[in-house]
N, C-alpha and C positions, 0 to 999 in steps of 0.2 A: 471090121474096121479097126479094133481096138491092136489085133495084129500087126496091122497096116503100122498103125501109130507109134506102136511098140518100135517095130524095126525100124521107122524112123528116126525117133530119140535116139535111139541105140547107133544111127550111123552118125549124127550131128554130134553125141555126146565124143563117139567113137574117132572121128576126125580132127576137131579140140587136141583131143589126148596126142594124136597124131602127130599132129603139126608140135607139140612141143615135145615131145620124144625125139624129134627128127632135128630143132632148132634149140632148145635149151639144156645146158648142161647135166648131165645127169646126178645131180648132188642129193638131189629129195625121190624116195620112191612114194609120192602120193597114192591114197585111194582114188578108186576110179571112177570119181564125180567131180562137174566141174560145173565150178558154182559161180551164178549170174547175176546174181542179186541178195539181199541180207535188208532184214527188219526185225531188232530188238533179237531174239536169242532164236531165228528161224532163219535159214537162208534157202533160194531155191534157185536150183540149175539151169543150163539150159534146155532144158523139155518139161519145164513146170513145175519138177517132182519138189516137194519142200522137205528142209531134213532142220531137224532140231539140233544145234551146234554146242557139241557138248565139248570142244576143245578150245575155242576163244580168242583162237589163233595163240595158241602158247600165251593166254591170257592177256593180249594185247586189246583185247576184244573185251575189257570186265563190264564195261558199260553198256554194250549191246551195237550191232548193227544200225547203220544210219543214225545216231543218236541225234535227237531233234536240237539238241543244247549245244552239243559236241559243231554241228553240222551249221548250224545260224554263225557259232564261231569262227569256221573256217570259212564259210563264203564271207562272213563281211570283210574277213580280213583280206581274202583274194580279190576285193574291190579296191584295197589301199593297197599293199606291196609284200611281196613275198621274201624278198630276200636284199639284203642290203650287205651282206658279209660283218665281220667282227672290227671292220676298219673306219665304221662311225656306228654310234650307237643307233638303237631302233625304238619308238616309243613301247615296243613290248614286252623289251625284253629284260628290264630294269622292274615294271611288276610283275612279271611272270618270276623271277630268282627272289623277289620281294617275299611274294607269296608261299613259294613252293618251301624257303628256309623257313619259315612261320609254321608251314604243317608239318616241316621235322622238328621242328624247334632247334635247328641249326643257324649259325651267319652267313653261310655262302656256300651258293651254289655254282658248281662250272657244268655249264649245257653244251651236251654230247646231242651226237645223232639216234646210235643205235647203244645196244647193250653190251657189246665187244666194245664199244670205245668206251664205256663210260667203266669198264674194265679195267682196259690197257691205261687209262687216265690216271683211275685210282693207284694202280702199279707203279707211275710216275710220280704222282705227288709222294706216296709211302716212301719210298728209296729219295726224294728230295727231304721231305722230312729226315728221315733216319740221316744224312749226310750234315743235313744244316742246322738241327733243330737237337736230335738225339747225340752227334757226334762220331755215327760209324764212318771208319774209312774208305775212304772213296772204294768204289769197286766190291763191295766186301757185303752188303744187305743184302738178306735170304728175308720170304715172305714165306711162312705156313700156307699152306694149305692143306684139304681134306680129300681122301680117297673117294671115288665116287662124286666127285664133281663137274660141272659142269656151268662154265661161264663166259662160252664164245668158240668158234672156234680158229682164231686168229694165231699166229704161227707162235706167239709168247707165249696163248693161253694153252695150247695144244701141248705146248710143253709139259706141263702139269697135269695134264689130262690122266687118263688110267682108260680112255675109250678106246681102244685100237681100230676102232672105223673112224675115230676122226682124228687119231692121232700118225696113223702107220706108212709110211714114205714121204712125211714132211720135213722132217730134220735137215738137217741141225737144230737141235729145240735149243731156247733158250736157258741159261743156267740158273740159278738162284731161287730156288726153290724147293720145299721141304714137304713131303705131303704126310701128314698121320691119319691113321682112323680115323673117322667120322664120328661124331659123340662120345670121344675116349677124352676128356681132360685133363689124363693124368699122362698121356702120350701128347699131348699137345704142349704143358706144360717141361717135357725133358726134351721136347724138340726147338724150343725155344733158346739163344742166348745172348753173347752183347751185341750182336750184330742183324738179330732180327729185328726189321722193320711195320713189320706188319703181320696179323692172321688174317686169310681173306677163308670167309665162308657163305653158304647161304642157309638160312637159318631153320627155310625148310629145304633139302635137295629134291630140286624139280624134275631134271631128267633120269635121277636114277631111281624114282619109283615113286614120288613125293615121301620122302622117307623124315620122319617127323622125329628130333634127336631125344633122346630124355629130360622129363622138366627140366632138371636143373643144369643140364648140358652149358646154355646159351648164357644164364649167368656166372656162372663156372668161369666160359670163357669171358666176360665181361672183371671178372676181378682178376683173373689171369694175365690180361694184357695190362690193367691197372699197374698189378704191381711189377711187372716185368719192363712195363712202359717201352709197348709194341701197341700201334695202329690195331684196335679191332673193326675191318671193313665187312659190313651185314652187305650181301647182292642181294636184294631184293627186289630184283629187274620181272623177276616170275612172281615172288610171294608178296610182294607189297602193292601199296593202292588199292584196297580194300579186300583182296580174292580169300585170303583167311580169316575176315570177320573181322581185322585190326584194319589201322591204315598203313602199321609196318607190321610181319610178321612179330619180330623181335617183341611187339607190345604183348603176344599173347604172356609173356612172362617178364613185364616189365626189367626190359633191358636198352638203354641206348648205348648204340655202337658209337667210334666215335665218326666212321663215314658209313653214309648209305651210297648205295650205285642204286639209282631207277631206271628204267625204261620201259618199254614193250606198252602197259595202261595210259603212261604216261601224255602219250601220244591220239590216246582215245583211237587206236583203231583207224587214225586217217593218216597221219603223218608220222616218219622214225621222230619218239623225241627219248634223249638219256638224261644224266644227270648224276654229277658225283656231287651230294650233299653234305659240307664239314662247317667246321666252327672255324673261324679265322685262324687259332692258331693250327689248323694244317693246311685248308687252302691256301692260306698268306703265304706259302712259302714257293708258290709260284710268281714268277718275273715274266713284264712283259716278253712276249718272242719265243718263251719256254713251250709251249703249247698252245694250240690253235685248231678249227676247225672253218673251214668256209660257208658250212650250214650250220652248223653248232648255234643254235640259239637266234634264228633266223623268226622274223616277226608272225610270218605262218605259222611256225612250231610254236611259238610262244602265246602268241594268242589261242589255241586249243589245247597246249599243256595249261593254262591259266583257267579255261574253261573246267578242266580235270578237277584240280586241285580244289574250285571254287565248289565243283560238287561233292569232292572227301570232304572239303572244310563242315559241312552240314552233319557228317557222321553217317546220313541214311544210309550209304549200297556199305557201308561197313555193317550195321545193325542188321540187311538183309540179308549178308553173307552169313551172317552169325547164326539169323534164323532159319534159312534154307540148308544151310550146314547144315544143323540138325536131323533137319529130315533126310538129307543124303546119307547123312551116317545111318542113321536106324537104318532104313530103306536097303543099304548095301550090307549090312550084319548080316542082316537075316536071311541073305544068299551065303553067306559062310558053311559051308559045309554041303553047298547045295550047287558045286561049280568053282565057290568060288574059297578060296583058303586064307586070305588076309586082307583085312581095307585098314588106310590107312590116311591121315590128311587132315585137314583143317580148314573150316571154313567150307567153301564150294570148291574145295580142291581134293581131289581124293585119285588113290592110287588102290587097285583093285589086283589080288594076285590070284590069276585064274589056276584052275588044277586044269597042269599040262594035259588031262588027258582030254579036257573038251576043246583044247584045239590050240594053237600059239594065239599070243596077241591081235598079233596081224589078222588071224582066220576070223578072232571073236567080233574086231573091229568093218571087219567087212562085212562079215552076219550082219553086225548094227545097222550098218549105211544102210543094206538092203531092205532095214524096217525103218529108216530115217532116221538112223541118229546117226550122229559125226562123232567118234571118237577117235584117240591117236593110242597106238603101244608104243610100249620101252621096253627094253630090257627081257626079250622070250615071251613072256605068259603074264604081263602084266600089262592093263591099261588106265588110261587115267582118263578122270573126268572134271571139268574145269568148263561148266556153262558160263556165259555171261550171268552179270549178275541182277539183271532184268527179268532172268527167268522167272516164269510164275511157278506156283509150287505145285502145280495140277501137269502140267510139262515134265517136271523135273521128276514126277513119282513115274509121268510114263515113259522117260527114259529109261530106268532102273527097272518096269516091268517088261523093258522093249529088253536088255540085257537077261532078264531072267526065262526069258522064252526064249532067247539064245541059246541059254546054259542049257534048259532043258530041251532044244532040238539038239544038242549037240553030239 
């Protein structure tokens, strides 16, 4: 019988896959599980098998599956109205940027969708800035950027990319853009002059390996942009909202930027929500008609970004990241030299550099699925792990032993 059951999962799972192989574009190559439901940091497929979700949905997920808080949120509001557009106000969307400037300790917020707009936003306001505010001539603002980035992949951001999977037959890129090193300050610093508007970085790089810069990197660049008086823009659309133990990465080395970009947590897992967070004097420099969105700040979004926000404001899933961090780290050392060659990360976020010879990324992340866990790879031989931060710590030790009997079948 157990046969029987086998190959049937195996056809229902198998069909799924089918049908969107055949009808949706081919942009993502998924592993080959297709997941039907999700509760706190577990989710289970369709054939019942449950697998512990060690990727978070690119940490969109920091709160966990179905979240009871998250979820009361969004139904009461889909009892009142979902969407009203930006061309009258909505009672939630005025304390939803209330609140959300108060936990950067910013004046204002503009509410994006996803995290490519709150991007390409930031991109806008910086070169409005620099034009109206700094004095660069028109046409003439260049923005730094870092090697090994990754911040959408929309046809401006692709420009600056360095990915050639997500950058290669899209061109014409767009121009105005300067990329140095990654944690070089002293290249960052000659790459700058009177005409840069902005340094946009992410504090930790997410898809290039969670690659964590040197302490003093981040406030390096913090008195660099001071006194050069260039926009320092933190993304922290992956690493902020509590997934490194802070509520912005930038705090693990008490630095504020002078804008945040959020998204992906923001949202709690139900709805795209973004957000470019500044002080009046750089948002102020946008005029009605300049920029706009038709869901941007829609009273759905708002009231579950507001639920988010309400539960950073306590500090808890920050102090749990902090202390579940811990134990990931020890837990993943101690495979060092045993499979595995480098961890790296902060918080519940960690980037794992396997030795190519027990297999690429991909092979080690399929091993996992097949003991239940959900991991994702980057970059060849490297994967990363990024639970919810519900995870209980009994879970989180048997991921990391589900990975070490990987290493050693391998």
């Amino acid at each position: 019988m157990s046969e029987v059951r086998n190959t049937m999962a195996a056809q229902a799972t198998g069909s799924y896959i089918a049908q969107e192989d055949r009808h949706a574009a081919h942009n993502y190559h998924p592993l080959p599980v297709v997941v039907a439901s999700g509760d706190g940091a577990w989710v289970t497929d369709v054939d019942g098998k449950r697998y512990l979700d060690c990727l978070a949905a690119y940490s969109a997920v920091n709160f966990g599956h179905s979240n009871p808080v998250l979820l009361d949120a969004a139904r009461a509001q889909l009892d009142r109205i979902t969407l009203t557009s930006r061309a009258f106000h909505n009672d939630q969307l005025g304390p939803f940027v209330t609140e959300l400037a108060a936990l950067a300790g910013k004046d204002m917020v503009l509410p994006m969708n996803t995290g490519a707009e709150a991007v390409e936003s930031a991109i806008k306001v910086a070169r409005a800035w620099g034009y109206r505010v700094k004095g660069v001539p028109d046409g003439e603002a260049n923005i730094v950027v870092m090697a090994g980035n990754f911040h959408g992949r929309t046809t401006t951001i692709i420009s600056f990319s360095d990915d050639e999977s997500a950058r290669a037959d899209f061109g014409p890129y767009t121009p105005g853009f300067r990329t140095v090193p990654y944690g070089d300050a002293a290249a960052l610093e000659a790459a700058i002059d009177d005409h840069t508007v902005a340094v946009l970085l992410e504090p930790i790089q997410g898809e290039a390996g969670i690659i964590v810069p040197p302490a003093d990197y981040l406030p390096a660049v913090r008195e660099i942009c001071t006194r050069l008086r260039a926009l320092f823009i933190a993304d922290e659309i992956q690493s902020g909202l509590g997934r490194t133990g802070a509520t912005f990465a930038c705090d693990l080395v008490d630095v504020v930027p002078d804008v945040y970009l959020l998204g992906k947590a923001l949202g709690g897992g139900i709805v795209p929500v973004s957000a470019v967070v500044a002080d009046a004097d750089v948002l102020g420099v946008l005029h009605a008609g300049e920029h706009g969105s038709t869901f941007g700040g829609n009273p759905l979004a708002a009231a579950v970004g507001r639920a988010v926000v309400s539960m950073l404001a306590t500090g808890e899933p920050q102090a749990r990241a902090r202390e579940l961090g811990g134990v990931l780290r020890e837990r993943l050392e101690a495979l060092i030299g045993h499979g595995v060659v480098a961890v790296r990360g902060a918080g519940l976020w960690a980037g794992i550099d396997i030795d190519p010879v027990k297999g690429t990324g991909r092979e080690i992340c399929e091993r996992l699925m097949e003991r239940g866990v959900l991991a994702k790879d980057t970059h060849g031989s490297t994967i990363r792990l990024a639970p919810p931060i519900v995870v209980s710590e009994e879970d989180l030790v048997w991921a990391v032993e589900q990975l070490e009997a990987v290493l050693v079948d391998a």
